[in-house]
Backbone as JSON, one array per atom type, in Angstrom:
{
  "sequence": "XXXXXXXXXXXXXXXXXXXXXXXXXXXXXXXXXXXXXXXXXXXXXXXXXXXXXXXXXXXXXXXXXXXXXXXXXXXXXXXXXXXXXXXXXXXXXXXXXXXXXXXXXXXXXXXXXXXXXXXXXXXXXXXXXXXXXXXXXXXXXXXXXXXXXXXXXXXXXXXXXXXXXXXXXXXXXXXXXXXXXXXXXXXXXXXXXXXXXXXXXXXXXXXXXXXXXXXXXXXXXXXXXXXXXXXXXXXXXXXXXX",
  "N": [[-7.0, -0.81, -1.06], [-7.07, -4.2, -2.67], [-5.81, -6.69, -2.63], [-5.37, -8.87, -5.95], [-5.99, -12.49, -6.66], [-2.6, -13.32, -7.51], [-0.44, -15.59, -7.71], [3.27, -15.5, -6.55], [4.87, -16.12, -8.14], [4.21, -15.13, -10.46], [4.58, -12.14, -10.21], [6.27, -9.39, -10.92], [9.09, -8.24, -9.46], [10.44, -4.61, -9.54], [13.67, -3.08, -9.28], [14.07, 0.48, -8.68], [14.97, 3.84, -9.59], [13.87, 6.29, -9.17], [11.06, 7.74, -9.12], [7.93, 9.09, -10.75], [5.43, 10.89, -11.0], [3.13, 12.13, -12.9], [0.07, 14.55, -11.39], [-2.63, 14.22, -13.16], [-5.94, 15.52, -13.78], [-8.67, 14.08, -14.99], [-12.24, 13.0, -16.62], [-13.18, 9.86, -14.86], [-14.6, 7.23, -16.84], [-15.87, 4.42, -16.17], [-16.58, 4.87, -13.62], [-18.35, 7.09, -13.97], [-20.0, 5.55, -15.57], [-21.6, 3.82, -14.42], [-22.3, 4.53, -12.72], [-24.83, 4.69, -10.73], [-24.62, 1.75, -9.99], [-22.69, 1.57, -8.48], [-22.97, 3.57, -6.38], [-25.16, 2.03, -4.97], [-23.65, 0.05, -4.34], [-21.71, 0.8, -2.25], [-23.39, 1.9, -0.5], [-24.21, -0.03, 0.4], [-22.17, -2.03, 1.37], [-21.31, 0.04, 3.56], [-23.1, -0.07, 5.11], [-22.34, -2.67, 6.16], [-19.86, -2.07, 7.46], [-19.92, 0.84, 8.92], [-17.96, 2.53, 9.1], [-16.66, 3.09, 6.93], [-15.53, 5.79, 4.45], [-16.65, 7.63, 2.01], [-14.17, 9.46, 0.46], [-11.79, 11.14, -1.41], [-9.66, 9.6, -3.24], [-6.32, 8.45, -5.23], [-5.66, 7.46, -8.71], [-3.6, 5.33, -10.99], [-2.85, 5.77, -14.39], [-1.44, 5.75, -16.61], [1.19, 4.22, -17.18], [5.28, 3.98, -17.42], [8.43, 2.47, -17.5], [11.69, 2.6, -17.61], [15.09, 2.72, -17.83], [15.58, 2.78, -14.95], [13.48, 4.57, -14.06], [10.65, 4.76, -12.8], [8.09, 6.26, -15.11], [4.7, 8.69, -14.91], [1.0, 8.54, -14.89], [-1.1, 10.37, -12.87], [-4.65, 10.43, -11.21], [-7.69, 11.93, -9.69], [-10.26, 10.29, -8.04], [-13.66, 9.42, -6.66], [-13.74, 7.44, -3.81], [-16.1, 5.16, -2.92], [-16.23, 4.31, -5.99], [-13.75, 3.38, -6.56], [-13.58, 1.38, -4.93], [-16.03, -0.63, -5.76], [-14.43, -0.77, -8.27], [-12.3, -2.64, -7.83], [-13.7, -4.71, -6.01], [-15.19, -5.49, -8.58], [-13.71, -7.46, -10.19], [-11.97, -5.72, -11.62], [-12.58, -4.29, -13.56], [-12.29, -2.1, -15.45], [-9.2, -2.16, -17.56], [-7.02, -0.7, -17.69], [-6.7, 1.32, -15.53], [-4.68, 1.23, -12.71], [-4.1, 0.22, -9.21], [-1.91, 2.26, -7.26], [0.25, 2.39, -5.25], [2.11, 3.64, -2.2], [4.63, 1.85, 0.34], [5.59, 1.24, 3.05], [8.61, -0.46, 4.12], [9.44, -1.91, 6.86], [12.34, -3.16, 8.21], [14.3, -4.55, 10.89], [17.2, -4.24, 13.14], [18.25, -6.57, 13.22], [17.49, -7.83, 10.82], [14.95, -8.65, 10.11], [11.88, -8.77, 9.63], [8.99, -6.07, 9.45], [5.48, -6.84, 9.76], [1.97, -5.6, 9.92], [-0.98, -6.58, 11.01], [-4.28, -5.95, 9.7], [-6.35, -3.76, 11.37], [-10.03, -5.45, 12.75], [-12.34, -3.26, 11.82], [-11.35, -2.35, 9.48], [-11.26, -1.72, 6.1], [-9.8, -3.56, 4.57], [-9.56, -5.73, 6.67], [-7.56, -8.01, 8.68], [-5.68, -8.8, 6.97], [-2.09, -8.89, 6.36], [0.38, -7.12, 5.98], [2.8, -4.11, 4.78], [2.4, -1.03, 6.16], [1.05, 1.45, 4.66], [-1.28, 3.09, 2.65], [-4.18, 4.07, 0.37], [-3.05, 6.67, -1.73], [-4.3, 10.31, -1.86], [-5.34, 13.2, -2.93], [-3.89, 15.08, -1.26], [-1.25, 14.22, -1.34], [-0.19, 15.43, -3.63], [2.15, 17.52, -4.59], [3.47, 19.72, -5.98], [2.34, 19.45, -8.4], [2.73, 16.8, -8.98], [3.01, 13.03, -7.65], [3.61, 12.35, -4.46], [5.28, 10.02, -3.27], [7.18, 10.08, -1.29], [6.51, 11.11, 0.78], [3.41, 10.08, 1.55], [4.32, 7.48, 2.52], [5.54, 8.45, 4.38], [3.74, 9.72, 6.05], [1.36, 7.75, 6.13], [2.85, 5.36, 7.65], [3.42, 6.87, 9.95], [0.88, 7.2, 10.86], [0.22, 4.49, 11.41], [1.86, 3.18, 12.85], [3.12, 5.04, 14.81], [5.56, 5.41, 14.1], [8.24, 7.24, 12.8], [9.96, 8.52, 10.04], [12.25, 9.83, 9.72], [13.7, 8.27, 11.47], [14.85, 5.77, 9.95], [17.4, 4.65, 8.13], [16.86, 4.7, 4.82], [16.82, 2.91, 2.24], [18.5, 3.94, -1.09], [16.64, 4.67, -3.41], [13.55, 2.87, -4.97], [11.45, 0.03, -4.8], [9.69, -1.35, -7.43], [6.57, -3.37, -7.2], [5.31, -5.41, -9.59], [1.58, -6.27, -9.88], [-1.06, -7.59, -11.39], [-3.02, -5.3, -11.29], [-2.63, -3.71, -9.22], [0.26, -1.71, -8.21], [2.89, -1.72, -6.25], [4.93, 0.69, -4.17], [7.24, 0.39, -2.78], [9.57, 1.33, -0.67], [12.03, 0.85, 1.48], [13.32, 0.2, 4.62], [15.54, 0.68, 6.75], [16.24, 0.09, 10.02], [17.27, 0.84, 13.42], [17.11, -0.57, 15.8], [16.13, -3.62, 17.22], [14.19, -6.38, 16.19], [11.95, -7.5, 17.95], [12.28, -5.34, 20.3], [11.62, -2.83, 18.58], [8.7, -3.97, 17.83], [7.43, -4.04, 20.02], [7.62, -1.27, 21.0], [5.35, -0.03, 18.78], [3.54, -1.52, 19.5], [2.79, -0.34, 21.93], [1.97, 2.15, 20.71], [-0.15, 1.66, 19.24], [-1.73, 0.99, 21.56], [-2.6, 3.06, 22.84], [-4.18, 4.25, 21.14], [-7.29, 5.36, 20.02], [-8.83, 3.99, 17.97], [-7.34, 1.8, 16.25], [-5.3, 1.3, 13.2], [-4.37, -0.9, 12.87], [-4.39, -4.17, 14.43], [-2.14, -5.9, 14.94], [1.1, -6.95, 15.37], [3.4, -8.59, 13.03], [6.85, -9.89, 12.8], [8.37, -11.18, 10.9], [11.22, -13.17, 9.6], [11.88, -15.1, 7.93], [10.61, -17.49, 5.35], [9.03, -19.11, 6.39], [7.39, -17.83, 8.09], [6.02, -16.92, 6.69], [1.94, -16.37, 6.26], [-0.74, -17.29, 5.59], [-3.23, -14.84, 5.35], [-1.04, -13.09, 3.84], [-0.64, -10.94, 1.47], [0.08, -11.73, -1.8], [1.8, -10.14, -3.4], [3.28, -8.83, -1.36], [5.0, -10.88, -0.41], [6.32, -11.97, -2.72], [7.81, -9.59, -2.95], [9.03, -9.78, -0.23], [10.84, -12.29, -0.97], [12.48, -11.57, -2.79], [14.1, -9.21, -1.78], [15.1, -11.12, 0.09], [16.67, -12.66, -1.78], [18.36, -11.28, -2.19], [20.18, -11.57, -0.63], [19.93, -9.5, 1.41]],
  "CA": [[-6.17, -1.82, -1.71], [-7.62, -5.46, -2.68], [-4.95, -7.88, -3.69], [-5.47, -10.28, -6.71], [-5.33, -13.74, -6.08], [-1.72, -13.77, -8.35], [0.59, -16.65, -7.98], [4.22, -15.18, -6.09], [6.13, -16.09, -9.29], [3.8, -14.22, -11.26], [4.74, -10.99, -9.69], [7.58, -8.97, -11.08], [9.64, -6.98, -8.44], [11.28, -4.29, -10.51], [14.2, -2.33, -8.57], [13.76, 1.48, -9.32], [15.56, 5.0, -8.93], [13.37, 7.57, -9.63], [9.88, 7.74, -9.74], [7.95, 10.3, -11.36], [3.78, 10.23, -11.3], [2.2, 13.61, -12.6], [-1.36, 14.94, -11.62], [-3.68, 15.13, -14.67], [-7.47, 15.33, -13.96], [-9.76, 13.45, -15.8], [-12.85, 11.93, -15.73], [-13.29, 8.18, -15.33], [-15.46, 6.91, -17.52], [-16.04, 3.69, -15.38], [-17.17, 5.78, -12.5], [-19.67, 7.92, -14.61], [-21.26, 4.57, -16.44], [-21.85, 2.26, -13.34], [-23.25, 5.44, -10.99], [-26.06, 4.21, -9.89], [-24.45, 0.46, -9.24], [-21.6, 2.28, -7.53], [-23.31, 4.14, -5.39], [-25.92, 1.13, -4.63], [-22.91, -1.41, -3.61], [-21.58, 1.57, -1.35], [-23.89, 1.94, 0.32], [-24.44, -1.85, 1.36], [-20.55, -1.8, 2.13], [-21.28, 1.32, 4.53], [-24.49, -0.31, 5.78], [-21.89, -3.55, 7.02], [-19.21, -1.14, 8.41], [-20.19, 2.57, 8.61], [-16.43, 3.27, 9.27], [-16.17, 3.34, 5.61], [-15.92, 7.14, 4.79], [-16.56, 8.2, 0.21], [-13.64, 10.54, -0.12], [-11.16, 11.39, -2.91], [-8.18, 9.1, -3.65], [-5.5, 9.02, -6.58], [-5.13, 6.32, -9.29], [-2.61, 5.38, -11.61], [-3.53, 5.37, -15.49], [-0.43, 5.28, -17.98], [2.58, 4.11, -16.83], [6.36, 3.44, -18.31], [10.1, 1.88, -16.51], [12.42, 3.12, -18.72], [16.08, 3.25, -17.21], [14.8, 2.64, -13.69], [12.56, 5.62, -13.62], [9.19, 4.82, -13.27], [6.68, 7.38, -14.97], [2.98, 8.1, -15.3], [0.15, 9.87, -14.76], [-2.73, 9.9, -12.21], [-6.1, 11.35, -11.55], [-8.14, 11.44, -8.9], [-11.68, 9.06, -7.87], [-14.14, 8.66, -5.5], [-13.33, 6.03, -3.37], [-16.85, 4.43, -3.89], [-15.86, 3.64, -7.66], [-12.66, 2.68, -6.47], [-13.85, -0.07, -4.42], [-16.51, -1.16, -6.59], [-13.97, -1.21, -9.38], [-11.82, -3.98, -7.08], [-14.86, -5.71, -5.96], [-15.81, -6.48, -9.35], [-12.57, -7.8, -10.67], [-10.45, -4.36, -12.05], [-13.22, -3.7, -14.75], [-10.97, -1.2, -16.46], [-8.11, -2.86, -17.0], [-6.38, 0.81, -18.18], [-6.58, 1.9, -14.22], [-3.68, 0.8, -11.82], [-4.19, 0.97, -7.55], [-0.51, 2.44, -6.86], [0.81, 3.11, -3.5], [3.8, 3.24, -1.17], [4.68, 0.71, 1.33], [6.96, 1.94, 4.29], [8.82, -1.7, 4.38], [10.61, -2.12, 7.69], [13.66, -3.99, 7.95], [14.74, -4.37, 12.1], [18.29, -4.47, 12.83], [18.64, -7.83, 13.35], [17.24, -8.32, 9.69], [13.49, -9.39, 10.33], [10.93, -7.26, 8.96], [7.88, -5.99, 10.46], [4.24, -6.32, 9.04], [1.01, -4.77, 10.61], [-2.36, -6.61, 11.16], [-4.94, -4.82, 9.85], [-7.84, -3.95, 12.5], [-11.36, -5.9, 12.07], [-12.92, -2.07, 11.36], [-10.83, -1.75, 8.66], [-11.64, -3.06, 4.55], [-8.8, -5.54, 4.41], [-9.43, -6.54, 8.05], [-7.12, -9.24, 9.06], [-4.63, -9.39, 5.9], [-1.11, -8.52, 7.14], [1.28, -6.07, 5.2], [3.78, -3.21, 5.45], [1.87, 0.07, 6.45], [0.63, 1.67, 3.59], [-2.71, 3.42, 2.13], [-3.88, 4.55, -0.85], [-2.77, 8.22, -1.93], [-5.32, 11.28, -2.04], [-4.98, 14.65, -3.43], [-3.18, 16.09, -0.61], [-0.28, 13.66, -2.0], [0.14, 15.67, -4.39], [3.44, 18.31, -4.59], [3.9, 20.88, -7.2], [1.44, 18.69, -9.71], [3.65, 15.37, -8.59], [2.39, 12.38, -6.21], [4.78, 12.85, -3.59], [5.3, 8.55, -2.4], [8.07, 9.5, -0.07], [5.49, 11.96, 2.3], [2.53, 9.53, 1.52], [5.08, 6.5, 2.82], [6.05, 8.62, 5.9], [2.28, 10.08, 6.75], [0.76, 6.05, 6.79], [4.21, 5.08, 8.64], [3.12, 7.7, 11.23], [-0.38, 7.02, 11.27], [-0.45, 3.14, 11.7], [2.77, 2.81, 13.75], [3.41, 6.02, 15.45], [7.29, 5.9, 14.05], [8.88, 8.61, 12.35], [10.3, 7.87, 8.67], [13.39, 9.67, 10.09], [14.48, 7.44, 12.67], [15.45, 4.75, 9.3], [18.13, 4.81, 7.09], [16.11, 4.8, 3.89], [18.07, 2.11, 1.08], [17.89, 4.89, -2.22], [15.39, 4.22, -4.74], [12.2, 2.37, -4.64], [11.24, -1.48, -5.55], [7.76, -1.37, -7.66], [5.48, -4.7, -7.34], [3.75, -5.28, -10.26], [0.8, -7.79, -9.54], [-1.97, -7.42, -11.74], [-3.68, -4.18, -11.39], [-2.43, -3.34, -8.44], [1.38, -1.61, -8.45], [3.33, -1.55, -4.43], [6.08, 1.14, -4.68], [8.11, -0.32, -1.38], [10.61, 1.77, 0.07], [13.06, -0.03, 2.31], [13.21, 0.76, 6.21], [16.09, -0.14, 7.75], [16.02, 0.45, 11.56], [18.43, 0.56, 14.2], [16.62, -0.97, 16.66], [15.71, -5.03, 16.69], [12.43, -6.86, 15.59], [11.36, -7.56, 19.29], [11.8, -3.34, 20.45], [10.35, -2.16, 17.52], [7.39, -4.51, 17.59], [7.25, -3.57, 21.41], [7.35, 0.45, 20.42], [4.63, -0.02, 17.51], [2.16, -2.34, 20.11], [2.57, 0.86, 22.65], [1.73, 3.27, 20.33], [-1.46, 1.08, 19.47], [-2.74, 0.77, 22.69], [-2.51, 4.09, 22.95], [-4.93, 4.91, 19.84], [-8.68, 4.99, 20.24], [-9.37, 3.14, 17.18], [-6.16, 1.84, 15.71], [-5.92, 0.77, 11.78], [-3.64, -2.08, 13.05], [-4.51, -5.12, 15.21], [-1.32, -6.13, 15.83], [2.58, -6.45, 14.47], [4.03, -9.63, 13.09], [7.99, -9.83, 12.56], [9.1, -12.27, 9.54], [12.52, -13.5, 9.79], [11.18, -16.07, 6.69], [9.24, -17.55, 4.73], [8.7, -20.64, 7.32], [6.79, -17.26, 8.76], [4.85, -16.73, 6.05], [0.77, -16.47, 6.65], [-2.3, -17.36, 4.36], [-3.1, -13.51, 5.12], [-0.38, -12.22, 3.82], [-1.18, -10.84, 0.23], [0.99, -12.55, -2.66], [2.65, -9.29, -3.75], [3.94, -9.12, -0.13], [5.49, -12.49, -0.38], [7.04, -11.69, -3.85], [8.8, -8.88, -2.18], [9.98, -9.77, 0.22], [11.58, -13.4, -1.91], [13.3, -10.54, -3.73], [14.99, -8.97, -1.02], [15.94, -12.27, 0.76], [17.47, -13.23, -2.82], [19.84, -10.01, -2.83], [21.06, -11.47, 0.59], [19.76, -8.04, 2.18]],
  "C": [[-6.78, -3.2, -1.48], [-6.81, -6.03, -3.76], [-5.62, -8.63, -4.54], [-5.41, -11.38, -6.1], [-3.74, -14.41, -6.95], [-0.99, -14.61, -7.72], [2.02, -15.49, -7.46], [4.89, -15.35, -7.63], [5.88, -15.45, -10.57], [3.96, -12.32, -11.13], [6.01, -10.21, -10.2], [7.93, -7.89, -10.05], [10.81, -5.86, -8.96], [12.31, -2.98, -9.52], [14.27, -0.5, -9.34], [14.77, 2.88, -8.73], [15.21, 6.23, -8.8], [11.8, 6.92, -10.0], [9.02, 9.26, -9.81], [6.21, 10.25, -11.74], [3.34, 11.46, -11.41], [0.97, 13.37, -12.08], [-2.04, 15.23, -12.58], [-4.74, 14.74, -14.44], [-7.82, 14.91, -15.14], [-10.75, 12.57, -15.43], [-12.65, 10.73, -15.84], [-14.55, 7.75, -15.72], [-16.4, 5.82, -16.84], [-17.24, 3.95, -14.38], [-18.82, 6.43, -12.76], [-20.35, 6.75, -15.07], [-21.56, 4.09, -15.68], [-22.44, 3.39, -12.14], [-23.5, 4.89, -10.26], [-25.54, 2.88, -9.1], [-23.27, 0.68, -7.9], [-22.32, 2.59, -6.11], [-24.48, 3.38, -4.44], [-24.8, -0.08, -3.53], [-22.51, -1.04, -2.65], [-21.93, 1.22, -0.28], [-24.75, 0.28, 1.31], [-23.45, -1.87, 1.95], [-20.76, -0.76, 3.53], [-22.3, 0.66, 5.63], [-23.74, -1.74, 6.73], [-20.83, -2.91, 7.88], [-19.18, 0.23, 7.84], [-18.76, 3.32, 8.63], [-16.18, 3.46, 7.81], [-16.48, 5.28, 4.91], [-15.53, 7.27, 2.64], [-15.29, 9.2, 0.15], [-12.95, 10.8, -0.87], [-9.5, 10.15, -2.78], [-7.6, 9.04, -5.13], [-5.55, 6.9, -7.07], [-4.73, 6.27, -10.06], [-3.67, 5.29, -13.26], [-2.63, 5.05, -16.34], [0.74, 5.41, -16.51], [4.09, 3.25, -17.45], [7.69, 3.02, -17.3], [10.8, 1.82, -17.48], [13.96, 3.1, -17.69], [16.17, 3.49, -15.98], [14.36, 3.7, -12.96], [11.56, 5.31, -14.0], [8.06, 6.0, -13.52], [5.14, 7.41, -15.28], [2.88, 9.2, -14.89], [-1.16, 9.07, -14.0], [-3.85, 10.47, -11.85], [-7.3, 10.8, -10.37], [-9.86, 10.96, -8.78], [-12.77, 9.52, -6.74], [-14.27, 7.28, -4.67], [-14.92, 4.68, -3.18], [-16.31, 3.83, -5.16], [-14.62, 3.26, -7.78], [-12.67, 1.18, -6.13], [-14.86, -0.89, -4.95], [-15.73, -1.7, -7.95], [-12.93, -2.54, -9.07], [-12.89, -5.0, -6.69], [-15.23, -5.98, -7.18], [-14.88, -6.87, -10.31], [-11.9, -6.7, -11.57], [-11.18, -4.3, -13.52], [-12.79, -3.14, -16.0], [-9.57, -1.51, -16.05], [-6.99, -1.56, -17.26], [-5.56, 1.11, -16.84], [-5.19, 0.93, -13.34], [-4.03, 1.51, -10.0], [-2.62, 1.07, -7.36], [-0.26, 3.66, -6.12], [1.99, 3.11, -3.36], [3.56, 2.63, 0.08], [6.29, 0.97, 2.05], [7.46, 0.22, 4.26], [9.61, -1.79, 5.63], [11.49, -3.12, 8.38], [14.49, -3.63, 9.92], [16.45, -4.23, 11.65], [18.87, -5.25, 12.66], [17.8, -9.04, 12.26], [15.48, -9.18, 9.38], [13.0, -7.99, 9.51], [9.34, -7.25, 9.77], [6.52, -5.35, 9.75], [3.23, -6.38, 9.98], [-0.59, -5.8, 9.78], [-3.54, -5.82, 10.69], [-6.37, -5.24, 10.66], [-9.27, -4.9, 12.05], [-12.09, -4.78, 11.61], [-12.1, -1.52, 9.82], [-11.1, -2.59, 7.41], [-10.51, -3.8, 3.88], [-8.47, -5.87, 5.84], [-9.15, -8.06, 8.01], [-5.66, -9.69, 7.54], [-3.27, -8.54, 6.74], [-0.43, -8.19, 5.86], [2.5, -5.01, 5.83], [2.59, -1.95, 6.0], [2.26, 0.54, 5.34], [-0.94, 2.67, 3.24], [-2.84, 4.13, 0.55], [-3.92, 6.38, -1.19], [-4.06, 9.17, -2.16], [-4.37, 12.52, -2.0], [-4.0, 15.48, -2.31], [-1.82, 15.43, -0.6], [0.5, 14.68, -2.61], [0.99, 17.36, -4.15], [3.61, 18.68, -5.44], [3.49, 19.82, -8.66], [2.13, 17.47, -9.64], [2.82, 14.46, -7.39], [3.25, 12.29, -6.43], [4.79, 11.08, -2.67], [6.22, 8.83, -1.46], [6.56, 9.8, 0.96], [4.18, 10.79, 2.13], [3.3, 8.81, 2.31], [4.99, 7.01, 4.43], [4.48, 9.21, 6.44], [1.53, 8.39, 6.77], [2.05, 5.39, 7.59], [3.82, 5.9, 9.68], [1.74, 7.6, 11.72], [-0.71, 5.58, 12.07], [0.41, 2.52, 12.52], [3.48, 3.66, 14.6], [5.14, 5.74, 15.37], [7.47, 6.78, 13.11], [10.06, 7.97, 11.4], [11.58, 8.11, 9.07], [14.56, 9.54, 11.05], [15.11, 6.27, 11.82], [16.54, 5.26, 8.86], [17.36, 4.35, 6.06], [17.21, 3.89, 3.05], [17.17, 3.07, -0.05], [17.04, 4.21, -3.03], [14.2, 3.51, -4.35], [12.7, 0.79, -4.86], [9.94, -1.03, -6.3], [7.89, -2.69, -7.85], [5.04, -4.67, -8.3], [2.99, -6.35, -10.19], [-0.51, -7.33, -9.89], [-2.51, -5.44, -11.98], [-3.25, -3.03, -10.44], [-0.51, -3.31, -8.31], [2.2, -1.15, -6.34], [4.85, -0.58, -5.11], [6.74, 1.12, -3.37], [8.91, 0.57, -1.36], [11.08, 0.81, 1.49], [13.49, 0.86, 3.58], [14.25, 0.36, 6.84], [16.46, 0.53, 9.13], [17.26, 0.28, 12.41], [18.26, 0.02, 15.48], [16.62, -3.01, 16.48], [14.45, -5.41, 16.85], [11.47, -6.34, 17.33], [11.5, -5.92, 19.79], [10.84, -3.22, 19.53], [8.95, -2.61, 17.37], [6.84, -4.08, 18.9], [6.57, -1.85, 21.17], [5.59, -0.13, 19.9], [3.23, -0.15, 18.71], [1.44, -1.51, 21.38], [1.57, 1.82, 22.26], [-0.01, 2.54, 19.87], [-2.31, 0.99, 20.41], [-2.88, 2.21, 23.22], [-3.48, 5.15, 22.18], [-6.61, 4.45, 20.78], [-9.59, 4.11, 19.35], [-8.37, 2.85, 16.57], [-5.9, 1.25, 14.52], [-5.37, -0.73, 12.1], [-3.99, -3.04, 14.17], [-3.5, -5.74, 16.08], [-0.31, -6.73, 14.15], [3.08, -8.34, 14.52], [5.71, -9.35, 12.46], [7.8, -11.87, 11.92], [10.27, -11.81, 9.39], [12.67, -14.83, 7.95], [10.7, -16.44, 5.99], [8.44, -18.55, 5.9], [7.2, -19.08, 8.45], [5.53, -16.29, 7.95], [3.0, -17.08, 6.52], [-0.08, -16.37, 5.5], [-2.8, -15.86, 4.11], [-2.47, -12.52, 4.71], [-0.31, -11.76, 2.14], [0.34, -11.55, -0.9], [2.09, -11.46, -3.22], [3.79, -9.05, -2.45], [4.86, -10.29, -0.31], [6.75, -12.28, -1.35], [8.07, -10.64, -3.28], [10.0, -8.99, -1.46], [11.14, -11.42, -0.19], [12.46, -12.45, -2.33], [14.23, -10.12, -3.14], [15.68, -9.72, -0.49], [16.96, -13.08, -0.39], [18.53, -12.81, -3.29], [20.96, -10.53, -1.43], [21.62, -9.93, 1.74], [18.88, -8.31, 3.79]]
}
């Protein structure tokens, strides 16, 4: 995932109840015409951090919000021609990067976003915990965003999806090219525990995707790192008086 540089008010945050993303292989055309440059920029990327590993992820291609069910269809990449297709401004503008974003919401109404490590390729931008989906997403020909949501929620903060109360339905982001399908975390714990927990379970990892946990109570706690769809978000929620 490589945010745009969009403008917060350019962002629509569309509340949702149902989402609905088949599997349909196909190739990408993109992918197949730019090979060679693909697999050239790669391998410079790999050559500045080798932690970078080619393997399969999912991306969005048609999508509709009809009656607040979002549907579509997606198809999976090599993550080379993924990240070449963000590095050189979203080439094919057809393609959509769309994820899920565990959002978590303390009890005492803060929310809690995750550092990402310097080993990692948005080292240093701050977000919810998140990644982008790969084939093992995928559930009876469906990407499956809750289990994606709760497998990067378990990976990057060692908590367990069902220790929240889940608020039903989704939010989707839309911000350019790139679509955030947020699920809402609310916890029963408060900012300070939970950020305590999280910073445990980090020091505890041998290489950990996260650097470290900031709790936003604000905007006054807003950060230059913090991507603009993020921002838009959470404006949205603080506007429902949630």
């Amino acid at each position: 995932m490589r945010p745009q540089n969009i403008a917060p008010h350019d962002i629509k945050v569309v509340p949702l109840e149902r989402l609905d993303v088949a599997y349909v292989p196909q190739r990408w055309h993109f992918a197949d015409q730019r090979r060679r440059e693909i697999d050239a920029h790669f391998a410079k990327l790999q050559g500045e951090n080798p932690a970078l590993w080619n393997g399969r992820i999912l991306l969005l291609r048609d999508f509709t919000i009809v009656d607040r069910a979002f549907r579509g269809a997606c198809f999976d990449a090599d993550y080379a021609s993924f990240i070449s297709w963000q590095d050189w401004g979203f080439p094919d503008a057809s393609v959509r990067d769309c994820f899920a974003m565990a959002a978590i919401q303390s009890a005492d109404g803060a929310f809690l976003l995750g550092v990402m490590g310097a080993h990692t390729f948005n080292a240093g931008q701050i977000y919810f915990p998140c990644g982008t989906p790969d084939p093992s997403d995928i559930v009876a020909d469906r990407l499956d965003f809750e289990g994606s949501a709760r497998r990067e929620l378990a990976e990057e903060t060692g908590l367990d999806i069902a220790e929240f109360v889940a608020e039903p339905g989704w939010y989707a982001v839309l911000s350019g090219n790139l679509i955030a399908q947020m699920k809402l975390l609310r916890a029963r714990q408060a900012a300070v525990e939970l950020r305590t927990r999280i910073l445990d379970y980090l020091a505890s990892e041998r290489e950990p995707e996260l650097a470290d946990i900031r709790i936003v109570r604000g905007p006054a706690d807003f950060d230059p790192m913090m991507p603009s769809f993020t921002i838009a978000f959470l404006r949205h929620i603080w506007s429902r008086g949630a």
